[in-house]
GUBA-236258 format. One record per atom (N, C-alpha, C): residue in one letter; x, y, z. Coordinates in steps of 0.001 Angstrom, whole numbers, plus 500000, padded with zeros to 6 digits. Layout:
<rs>
aXYZ;...
</rs>
This chain:
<rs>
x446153500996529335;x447619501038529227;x448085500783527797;x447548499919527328;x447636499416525749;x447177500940524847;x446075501489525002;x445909502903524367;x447144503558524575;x447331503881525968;x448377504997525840;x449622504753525233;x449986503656525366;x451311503273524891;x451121503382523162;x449948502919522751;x450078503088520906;x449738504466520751;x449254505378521768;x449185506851521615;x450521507418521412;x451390506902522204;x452608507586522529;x453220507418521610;x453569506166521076;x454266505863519829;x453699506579518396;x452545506352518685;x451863507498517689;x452536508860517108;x453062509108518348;x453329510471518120;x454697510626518270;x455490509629518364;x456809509568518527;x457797509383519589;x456751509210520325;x457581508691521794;x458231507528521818;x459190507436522270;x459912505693522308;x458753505250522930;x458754503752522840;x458236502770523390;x459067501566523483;x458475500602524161;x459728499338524418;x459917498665523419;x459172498300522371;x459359497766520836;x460182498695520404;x460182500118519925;x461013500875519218;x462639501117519851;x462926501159521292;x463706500925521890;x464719499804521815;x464115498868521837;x464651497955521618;x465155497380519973;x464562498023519539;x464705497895517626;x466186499304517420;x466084500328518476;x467067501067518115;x468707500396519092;x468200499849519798;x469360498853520369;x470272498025520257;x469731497593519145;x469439496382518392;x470617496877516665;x469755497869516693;x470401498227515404;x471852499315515550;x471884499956516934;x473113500321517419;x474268499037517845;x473855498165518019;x475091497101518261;x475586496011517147;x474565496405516221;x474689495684514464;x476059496861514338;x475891498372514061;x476164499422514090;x477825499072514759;x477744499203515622;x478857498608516336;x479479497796515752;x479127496626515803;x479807494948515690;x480319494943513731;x479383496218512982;x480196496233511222;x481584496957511553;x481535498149512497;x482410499326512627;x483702497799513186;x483666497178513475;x484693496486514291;x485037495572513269;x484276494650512551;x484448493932511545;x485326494277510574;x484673495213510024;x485125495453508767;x486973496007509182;x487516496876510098;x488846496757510509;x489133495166510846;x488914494341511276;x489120493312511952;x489575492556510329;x488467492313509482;x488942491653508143;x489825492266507568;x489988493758507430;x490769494282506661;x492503494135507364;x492744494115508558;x493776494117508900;x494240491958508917;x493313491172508797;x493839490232508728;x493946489683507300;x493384490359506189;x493958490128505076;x495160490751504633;x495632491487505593;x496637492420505506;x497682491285506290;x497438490403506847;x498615489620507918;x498654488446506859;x497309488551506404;x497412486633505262;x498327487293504607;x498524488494503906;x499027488674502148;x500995488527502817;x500959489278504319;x502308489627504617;x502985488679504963;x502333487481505282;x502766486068505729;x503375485993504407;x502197485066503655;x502458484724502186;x503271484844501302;x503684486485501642;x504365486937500542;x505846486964501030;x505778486760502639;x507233486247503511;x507348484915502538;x506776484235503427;x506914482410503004;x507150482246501306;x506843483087500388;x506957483209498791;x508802483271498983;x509132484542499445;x510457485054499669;x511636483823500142;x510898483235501073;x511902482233501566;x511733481085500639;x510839480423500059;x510807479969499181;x511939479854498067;x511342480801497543;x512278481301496151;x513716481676496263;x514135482665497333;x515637482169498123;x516138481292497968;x515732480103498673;x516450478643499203;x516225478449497479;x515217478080496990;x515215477150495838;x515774477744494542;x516107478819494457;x516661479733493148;x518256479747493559;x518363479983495056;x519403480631495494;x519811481888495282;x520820482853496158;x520562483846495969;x520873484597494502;x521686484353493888;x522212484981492365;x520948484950491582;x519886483851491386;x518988483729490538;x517831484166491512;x517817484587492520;x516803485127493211;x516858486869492872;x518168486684492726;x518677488789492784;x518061488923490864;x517981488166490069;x517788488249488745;x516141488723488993;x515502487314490131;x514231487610489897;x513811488890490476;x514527489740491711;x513980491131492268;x514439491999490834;x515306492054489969;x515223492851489160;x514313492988488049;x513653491630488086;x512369492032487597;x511052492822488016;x511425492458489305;x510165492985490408;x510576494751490485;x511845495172490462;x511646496412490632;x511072497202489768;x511508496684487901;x510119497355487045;x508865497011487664;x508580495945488198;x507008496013488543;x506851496610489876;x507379497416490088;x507265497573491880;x507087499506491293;x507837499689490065;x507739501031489732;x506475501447488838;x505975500239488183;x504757500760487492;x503394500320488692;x503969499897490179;x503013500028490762;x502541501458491453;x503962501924491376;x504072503416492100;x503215504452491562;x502927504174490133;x502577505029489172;x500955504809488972;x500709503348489565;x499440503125489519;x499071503710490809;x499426503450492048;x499409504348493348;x498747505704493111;x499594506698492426;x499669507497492656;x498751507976491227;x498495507776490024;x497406507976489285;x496279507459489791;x496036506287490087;x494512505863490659;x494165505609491784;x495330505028492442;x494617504184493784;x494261505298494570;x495508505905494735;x494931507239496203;x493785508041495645;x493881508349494545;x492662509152494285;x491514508565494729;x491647507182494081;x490428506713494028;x489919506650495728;x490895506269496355;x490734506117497913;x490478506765498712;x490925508092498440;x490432509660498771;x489229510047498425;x488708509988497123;x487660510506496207;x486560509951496483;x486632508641496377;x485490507461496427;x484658507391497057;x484778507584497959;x484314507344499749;x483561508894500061;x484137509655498997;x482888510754499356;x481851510639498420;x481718509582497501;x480493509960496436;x479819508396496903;x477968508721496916;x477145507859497090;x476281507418495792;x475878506002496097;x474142506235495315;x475022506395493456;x474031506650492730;x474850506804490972;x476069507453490535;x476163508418491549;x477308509176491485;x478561508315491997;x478467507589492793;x479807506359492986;x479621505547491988;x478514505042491607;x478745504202490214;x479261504837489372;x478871506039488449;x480116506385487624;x481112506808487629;x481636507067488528;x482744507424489504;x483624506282489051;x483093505169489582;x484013504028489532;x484206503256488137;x483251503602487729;x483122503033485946;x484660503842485044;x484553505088485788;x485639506140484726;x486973505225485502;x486578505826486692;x488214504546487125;x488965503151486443;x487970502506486921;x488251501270485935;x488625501540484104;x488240502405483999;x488748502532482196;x490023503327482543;x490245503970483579;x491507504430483569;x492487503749483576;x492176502036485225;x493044501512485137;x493275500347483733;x492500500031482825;x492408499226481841;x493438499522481112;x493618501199480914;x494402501983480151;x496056501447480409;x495976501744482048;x497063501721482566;x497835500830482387;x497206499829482532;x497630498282482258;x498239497560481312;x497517498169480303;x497984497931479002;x499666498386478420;x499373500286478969;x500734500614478385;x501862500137479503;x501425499307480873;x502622499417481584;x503410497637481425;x502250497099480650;x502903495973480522;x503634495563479340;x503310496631478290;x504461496648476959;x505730497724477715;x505249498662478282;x506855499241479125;x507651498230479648;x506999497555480794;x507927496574481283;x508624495153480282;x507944495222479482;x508473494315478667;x509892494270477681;x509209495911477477;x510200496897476674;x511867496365477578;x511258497233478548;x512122497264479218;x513446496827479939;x512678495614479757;x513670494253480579;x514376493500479221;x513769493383478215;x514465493410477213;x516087494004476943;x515238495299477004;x516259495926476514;x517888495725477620;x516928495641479016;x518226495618480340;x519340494085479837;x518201493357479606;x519078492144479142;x520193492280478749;x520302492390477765;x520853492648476772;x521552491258475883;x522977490659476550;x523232489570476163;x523021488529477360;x522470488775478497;x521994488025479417;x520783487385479283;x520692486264478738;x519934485361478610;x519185484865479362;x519280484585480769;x518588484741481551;x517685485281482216;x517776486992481775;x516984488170482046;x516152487921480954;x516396487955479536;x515647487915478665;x514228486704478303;x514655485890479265;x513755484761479315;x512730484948480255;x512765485611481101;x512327486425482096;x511187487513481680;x511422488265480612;x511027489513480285;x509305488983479507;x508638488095479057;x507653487980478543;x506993487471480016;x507660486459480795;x506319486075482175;x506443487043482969;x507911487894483110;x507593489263483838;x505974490370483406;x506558490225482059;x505220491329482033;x504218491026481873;x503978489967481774;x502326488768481822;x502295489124483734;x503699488529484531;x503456488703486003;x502857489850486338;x503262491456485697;x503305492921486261;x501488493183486160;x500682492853484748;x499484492905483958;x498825492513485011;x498882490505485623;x497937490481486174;x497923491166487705;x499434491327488150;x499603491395489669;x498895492766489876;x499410493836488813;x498584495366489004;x496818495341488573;x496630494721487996;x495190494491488032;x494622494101489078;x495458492597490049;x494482492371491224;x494495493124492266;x495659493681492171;x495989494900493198;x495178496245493396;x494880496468492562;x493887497569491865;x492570496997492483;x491968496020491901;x491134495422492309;x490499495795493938;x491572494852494723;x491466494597495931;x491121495910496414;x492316496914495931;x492113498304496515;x490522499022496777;x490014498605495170;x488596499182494548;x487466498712495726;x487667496984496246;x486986496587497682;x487044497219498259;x488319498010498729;x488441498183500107;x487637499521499918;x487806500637499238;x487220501604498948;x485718501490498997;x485017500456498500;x483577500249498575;x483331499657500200;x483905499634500552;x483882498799501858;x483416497538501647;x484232496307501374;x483760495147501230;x484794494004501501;x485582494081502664;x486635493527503351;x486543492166503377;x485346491839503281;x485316490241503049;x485728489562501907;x485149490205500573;x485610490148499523;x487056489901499209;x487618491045499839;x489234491407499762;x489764490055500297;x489497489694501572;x489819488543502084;x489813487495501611;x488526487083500824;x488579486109499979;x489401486081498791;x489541487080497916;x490461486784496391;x491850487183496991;x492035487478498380;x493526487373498622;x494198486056499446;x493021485353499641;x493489483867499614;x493513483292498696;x492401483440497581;x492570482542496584;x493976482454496035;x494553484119495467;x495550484559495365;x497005483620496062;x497086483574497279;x498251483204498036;x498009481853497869;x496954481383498150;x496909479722497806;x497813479172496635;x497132479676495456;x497332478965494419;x498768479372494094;x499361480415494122;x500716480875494239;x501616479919495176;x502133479926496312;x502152478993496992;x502137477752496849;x501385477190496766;x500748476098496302;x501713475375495306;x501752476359493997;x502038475979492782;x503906476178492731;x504383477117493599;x505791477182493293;x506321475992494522;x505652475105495471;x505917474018496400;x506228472883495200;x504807472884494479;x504966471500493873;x506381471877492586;x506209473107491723;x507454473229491240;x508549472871491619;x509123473596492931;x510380473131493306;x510377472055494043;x509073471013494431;x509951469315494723;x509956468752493054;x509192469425492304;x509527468399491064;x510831469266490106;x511546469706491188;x512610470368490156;x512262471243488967;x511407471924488976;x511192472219488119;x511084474500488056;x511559474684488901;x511389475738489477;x512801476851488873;x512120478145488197;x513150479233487859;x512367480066487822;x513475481082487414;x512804482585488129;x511976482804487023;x511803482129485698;x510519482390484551;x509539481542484674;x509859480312485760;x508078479811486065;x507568480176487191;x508279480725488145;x508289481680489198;x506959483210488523;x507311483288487723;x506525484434487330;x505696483978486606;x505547483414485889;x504078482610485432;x503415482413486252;x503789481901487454;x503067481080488746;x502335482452489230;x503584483360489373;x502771484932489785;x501631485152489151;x501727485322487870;x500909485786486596;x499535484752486827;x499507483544487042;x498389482898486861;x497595483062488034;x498150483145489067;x497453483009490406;x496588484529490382;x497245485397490347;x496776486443490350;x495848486704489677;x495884486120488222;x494788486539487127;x493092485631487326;x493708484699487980;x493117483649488580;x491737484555489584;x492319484922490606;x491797486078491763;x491253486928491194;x491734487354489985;x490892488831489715;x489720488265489176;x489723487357488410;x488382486762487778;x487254486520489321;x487929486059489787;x487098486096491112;x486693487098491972;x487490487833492074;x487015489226492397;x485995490478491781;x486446490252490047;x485516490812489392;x483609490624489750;x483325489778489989;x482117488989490433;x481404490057491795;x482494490628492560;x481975490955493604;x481520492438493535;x481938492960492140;x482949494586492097;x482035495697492411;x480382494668491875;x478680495638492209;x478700496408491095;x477631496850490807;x477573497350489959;x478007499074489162;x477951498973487948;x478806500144487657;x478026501395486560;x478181501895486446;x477270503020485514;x478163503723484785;x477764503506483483;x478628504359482515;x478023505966482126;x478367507043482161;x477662508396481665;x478946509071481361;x478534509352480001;x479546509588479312;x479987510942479843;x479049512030480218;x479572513448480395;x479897513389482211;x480498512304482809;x480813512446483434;x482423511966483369;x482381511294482004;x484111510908481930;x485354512524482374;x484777513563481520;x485628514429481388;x485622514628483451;x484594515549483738;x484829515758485138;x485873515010486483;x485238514035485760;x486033512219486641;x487609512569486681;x488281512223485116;x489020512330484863;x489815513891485521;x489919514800485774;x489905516254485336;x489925516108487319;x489404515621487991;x489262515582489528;x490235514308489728;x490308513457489142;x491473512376489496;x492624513369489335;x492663513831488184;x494014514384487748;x494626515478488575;x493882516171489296;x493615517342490285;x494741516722491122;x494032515613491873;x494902514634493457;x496103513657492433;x496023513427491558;x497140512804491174;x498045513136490504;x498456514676490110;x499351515102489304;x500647514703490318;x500092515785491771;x501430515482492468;x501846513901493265;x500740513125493366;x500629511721493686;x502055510899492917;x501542511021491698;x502332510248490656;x503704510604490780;x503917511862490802;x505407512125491145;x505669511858492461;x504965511780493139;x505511511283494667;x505435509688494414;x505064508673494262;x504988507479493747;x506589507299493287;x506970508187492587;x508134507551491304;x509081508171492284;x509450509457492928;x510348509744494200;x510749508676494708;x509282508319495370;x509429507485496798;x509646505431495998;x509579505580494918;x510193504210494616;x511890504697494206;x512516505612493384;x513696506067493983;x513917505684495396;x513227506583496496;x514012506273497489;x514053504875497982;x512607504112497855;x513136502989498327;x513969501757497762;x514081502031496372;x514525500795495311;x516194501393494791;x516590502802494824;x517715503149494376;x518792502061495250;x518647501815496434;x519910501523497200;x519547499930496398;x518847499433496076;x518984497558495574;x519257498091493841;x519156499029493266;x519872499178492102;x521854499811491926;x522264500183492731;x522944500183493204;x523762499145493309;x523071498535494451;x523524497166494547;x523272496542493766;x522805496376492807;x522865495180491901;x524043495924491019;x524440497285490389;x525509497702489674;x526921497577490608;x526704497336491716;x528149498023491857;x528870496266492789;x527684495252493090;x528023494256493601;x527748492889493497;x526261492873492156;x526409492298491412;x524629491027491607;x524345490223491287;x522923489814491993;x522962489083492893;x524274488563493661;x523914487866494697;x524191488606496128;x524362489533495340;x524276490427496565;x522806490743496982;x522529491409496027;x521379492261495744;x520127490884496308;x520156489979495494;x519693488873496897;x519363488462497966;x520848489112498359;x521061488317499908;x520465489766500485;x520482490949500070;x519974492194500850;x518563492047500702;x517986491633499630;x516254491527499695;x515573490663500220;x516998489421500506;x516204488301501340;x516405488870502728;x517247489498503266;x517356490005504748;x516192490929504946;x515891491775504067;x514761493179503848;x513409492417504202;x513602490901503313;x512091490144503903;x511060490219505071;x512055490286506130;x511909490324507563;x511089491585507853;x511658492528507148;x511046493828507686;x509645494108506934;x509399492980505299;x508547492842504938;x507276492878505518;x507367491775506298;x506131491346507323;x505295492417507775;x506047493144508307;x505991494323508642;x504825495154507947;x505126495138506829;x504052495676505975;x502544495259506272;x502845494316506622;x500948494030507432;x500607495765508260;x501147495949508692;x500993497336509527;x501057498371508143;x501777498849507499;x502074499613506603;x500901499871505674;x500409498579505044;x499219498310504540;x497807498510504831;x498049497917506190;x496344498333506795;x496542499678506688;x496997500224507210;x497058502016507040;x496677502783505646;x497339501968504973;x497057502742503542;x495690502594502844;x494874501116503451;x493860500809502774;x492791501449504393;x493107501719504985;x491773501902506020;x492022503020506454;x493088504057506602;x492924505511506773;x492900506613505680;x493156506551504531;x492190507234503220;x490882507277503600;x490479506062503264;x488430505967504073;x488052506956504817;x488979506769506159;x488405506803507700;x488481508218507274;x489783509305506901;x490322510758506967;x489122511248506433;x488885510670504953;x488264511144504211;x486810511425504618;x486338510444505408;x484757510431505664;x484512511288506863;x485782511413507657;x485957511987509458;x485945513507508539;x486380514251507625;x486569515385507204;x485119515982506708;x484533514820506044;x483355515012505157;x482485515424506624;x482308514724507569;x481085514685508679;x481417515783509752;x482883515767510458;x483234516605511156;x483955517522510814;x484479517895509620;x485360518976509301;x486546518785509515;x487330519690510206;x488873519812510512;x488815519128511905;x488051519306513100;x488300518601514362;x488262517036513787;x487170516839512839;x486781514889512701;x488446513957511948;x488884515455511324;x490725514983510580;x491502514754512003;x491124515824512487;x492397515792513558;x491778514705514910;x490981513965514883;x491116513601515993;x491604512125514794;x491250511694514066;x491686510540513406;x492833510187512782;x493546511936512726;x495070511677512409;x495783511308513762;x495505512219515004;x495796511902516486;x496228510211516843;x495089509580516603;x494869508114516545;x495593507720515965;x495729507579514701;x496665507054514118;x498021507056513996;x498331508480514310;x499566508931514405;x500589507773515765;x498997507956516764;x500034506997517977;x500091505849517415;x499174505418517082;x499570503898516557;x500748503682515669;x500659504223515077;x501973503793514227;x503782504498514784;x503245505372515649;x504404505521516542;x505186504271517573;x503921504116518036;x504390502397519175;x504279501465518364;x503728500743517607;x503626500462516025;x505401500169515798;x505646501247515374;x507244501024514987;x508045500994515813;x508157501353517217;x508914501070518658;x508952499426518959;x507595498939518850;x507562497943519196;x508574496909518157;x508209496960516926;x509194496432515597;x510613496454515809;x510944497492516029;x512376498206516258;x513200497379517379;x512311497248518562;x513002496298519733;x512881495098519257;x511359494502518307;x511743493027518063;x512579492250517545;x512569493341516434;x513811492828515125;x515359492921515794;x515528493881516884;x516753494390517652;x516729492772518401;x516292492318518796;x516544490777519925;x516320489962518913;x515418489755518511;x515213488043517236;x515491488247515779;x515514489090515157;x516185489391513822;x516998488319513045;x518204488982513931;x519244487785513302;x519021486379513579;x518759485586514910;x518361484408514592;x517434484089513793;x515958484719513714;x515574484152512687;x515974484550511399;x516739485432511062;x517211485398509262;x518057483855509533;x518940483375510223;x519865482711510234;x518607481496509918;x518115481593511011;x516984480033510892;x516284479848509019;x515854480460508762;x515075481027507153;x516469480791505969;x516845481504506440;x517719481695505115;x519692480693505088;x519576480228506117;x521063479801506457;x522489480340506443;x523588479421506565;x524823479833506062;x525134480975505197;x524018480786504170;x524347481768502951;x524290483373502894;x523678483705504025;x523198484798504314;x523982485450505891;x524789484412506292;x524700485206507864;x526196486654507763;x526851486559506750;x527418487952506524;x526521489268506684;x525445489233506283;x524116490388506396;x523467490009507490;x523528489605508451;x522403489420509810;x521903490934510059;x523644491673509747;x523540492729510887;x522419494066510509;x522236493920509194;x521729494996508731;x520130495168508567;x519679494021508931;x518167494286509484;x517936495089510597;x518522495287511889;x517870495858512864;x518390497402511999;x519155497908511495;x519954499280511347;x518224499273510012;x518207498443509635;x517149499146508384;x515862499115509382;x515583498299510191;x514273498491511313;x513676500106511423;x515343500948511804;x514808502303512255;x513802502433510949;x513605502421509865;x513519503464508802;x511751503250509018;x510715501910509621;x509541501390509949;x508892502677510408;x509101503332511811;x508301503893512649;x508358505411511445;x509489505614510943;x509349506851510262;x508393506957509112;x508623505737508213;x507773505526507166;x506710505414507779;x505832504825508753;x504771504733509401;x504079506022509346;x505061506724510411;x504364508268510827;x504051509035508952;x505143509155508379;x504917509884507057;x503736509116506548;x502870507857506534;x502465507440505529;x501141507786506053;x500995508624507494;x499691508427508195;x499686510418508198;x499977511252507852;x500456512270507674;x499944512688505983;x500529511987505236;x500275512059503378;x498723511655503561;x498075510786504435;x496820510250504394;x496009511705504562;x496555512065506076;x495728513906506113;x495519514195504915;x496546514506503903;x496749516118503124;x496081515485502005;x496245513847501460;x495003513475500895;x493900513609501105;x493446513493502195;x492059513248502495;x491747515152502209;x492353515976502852;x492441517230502526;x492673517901500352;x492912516984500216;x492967516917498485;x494136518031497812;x494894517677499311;x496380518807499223;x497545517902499311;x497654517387498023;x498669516367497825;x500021516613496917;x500221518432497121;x501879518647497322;x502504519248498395;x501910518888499066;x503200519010500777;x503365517464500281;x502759516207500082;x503179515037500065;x504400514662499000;x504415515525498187;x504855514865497181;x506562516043497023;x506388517093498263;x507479517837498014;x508140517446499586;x507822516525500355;x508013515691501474;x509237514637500663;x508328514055499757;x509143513249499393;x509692513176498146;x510150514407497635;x511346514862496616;x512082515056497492;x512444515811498805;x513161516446499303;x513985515084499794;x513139513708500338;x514102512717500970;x514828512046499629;x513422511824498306;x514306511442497122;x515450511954496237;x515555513313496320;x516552513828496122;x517876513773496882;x517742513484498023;x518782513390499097;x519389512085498865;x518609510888498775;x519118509507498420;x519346508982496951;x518920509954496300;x519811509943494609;x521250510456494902;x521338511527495541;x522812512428495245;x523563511296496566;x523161510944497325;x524466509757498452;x524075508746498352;x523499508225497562;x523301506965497529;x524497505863497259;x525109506501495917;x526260505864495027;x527241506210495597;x527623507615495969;x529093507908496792;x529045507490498182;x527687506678498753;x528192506205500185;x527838504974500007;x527743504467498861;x527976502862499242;x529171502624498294;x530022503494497658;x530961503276497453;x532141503576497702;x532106504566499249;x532850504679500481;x532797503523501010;x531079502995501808;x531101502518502912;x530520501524502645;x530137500599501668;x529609499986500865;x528348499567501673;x527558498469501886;x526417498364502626;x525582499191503564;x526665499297504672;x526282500475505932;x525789501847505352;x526976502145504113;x525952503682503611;x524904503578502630;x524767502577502201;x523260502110501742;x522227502578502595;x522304501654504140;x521345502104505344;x521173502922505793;x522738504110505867;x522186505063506541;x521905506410505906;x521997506252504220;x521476507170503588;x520044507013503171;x519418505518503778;x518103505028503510;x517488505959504851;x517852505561505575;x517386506014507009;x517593507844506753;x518239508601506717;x518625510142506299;x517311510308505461;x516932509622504688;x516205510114503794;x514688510413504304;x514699508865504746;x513314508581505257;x512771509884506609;x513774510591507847;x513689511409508211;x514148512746507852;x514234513321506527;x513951514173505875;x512799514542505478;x512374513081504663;x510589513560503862;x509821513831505453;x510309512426506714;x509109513102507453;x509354514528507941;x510519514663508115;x510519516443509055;x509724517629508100;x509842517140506611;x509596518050505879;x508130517864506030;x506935517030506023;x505292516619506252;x505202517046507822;x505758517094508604;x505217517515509458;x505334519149510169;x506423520165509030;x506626521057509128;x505690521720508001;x504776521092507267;x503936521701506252;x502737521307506801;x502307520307507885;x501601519817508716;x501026521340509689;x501796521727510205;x501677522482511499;x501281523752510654;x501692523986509160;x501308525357508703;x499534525281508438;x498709524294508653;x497489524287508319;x496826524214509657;x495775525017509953;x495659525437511450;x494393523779511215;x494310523700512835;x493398522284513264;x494272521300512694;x495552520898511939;x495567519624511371;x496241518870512743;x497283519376512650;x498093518571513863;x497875518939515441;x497268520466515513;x496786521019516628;x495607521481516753;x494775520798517987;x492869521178517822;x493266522370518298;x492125523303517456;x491247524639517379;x489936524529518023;x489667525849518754;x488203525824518802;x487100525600518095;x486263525429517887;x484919525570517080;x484265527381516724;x483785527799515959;x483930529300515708;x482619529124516348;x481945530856516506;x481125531193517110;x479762530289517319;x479651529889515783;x478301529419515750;x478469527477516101;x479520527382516159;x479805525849516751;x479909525068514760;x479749525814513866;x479409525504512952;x480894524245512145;x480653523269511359;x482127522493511217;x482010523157509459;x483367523574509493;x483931523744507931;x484681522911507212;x484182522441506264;x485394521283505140;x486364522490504161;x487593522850504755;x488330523249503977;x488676522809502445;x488835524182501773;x488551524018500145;x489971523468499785;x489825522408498967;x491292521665498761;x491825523169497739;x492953522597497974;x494099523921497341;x494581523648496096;x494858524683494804;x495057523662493836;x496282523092493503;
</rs>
């Protein structure tokens, strides 16, 4: 019995040792496939907490006028994040995940010198910048050197984290995005009991914590390979997926940041305040928003590489529902508990705006669906339906933005936010349906054979 059985294996027959070794290594198999979502979506709930509890923070202890000073710093940095988005991250997030072995090492080597680049010129822009907004506001201007020390390190760790998630290394991520929230946290508590708290040590506090994390993160990043004649190619294939990226980036921060510039011109910063401290709420939210952006690039990208057009479409399918009930579910929560808890968080000072969280709720499930949609046509390396998705809503909320909040002042803020947001999607999912298999399965052709459609240029 002992012969036959090492005969059999001999020759390739299972046996109960090999059986059990493939069992074994199918439920390892399993139990990473579950993990690695499992970490990635709860560093996605640590950062959305955190960066709530930061918000309420800085609210109460700035109050709102010197809180609305500090979002106008954040919106230069919220715009040179757009730009980093859409030059590196998606590429990289798209791109990455199809190259193995040396070819991902220099892959990622050209990246990183891209973002080094980036960094540099976006933190003398923002500096520039806020300067110049100052002007005789002294307050802004005091602002403008830890702002752009804040923008340097925050887009670096951000970048960073992204670069994990792309290598698949969710633990990592998890870790330098606590370190991150800790010491942040941490450091603006003890500020404001020792009185000592403004919106320029507020951003130092940003700036250090963050720079803090990346040093720690750097450690994990693996290793990298420099070859020089692969800079041009690198470059030249980023630039391919990110020409129209980048302009969709700077659109879609138009659409979402025009209505709080606005408001800060036409009503002044404690307004603009009290609307970003109400917006907080829907912040959270972004735990959902986020996981999506960092775990379906991957998934599209690799489901396209293995299965073709059916392996896109069954993973856009998936996702698509999720973030449909996803935003249903949001929509009813914020509709019943909303306003008490803004009231509980933020107090007296705020309960004129209760009302306008659930009316901004709708805009969740839409942004959801569009952001799981742009993931397709990335992963497809056809990233101007995305980016002419969302000219079409950014153009719409440039031209009513100003004449309906200065009809209807707040309310047409929301509902030219909301107009917009179901524009870009009608427009992605009507450029959706023109690509056969994306949104609707096709057969398999004669030979059962799977095709990776040639990205378009």
């Amino acid at each position: 019995m002992q012969r036959a059985r090492e005969i059999g294996q001999g020759r390739g027959l299972p046996g109960p040792g090999r059986s059990g070794d493939k069992a074994r290594a199918s439920m390892a198999a399993r139990l990473r496939a579950l993990r690695d979502p499992a970490l990635s979506f709860s560093d996605q709930l640590l950062s959305s907490a955190c960066n709530f509890l930061t918000t309420i923070l800085l609210a109460r202890a700035l109050g709102l006028e010197a809180f609305g000073l500090y979002t106008m710093v954040w919106l230069a940095l919220f715009f040179a994040m757009s730009l980093q988005l859409g030059l590196i991250v998606s590429p990289m997030m798209s791109i990455g995940t199809k190259e193995d072995g040396a070819e991902a090492e220099a892959y990622y080597t050209v990246v990183f010198l891209h973002q080094a680049g980036f960094v540099v010129v976006a933190t003398i822009a923002i500096f520039a910048v806020l300067m110049l907004a100052a002007g005789t506001a002294s307050s802004l201007a005091e602002a403008a050197l830890p702002g752009a020390m804040a923008a340097a390190s925050y887009l670096t760790q951000d970048f960073l984290r992204r670069y994990l998630f792309a290598r698949s290394r969710p633990a990592g991520i998890l870790l330098i995005d606590t370190i991150n929230q800790t010491l942040k946290l941490g450091a603006l508590i003890i500020l404001w009991q020792a009185g000592m708290i403004s919106v320029a040590n507020a951003l130092w506090v940003v700036a250090g914590a963050a720079a803090i994390s990346t040093l720690c993160g750097l450690r994990m990043s693996g290793p990298l390979l420099w070859r020089r004649e692969t800079l041009t190619s690198v470059t030249g294939r980023q630039w391919r997926s990110a020409r129209w990226l980048v302009l969709t980036g700077s659109v879609q921060w138009a659409l979402g940041y025009s209505g709080l510039l606005v408001t800060a011109g036409l009503f002044g910063p404690k307004v603009l305040g009290a609307l970003r401290a109400a917006q907080s709420l829907l912040a959270v939210l972004n735990v959902v928003r986020e996981a999506l952006e960092n775990i379906v690039p991957p998934l599209a990208g690799k489901a396209l590489a293995e299965g073709g057009m059916p392996g896109l479409h069954r993973i856009l399918g998936h996702t698509m529902l999720f973030a449909g009930l996803t935003g249903a579910v949001a929509v009813a929560g914020l509709g019943l508990f909303g306003p008490w808890l803004l009231h509980q968080l933020y107090g007296g000072e705020i309960l004129e705006f209760d009302w306008v969280l659930f009316w901004y709720s709708f805009a969740l499930p839409m942004a959801l669906m569009s952001l799981v949609l742009g993931c397709a046509f990335r992963a497809l390396e056809r990233t101007r339906p995305v980016f002419m998705a969302t000219l079409v809503g950014g153009c719409f909320n440039l031209l009513a933005v100003y004449p309906a909040a200065l009809t209807f002042g707040v309310a047409g803020l929301i509902a030219v936010t909301l107009l917009s947001e179901l524009a870009a999607l009608t427009v992605l999912v009507v450029l959706a349906i023109r690509i056969p298999g994306l949104l609707a399965s096709r057969p398999a052709g004669p030979t059962g054979s799977r095709v990776v459609p040639v990205p378009s240029p």
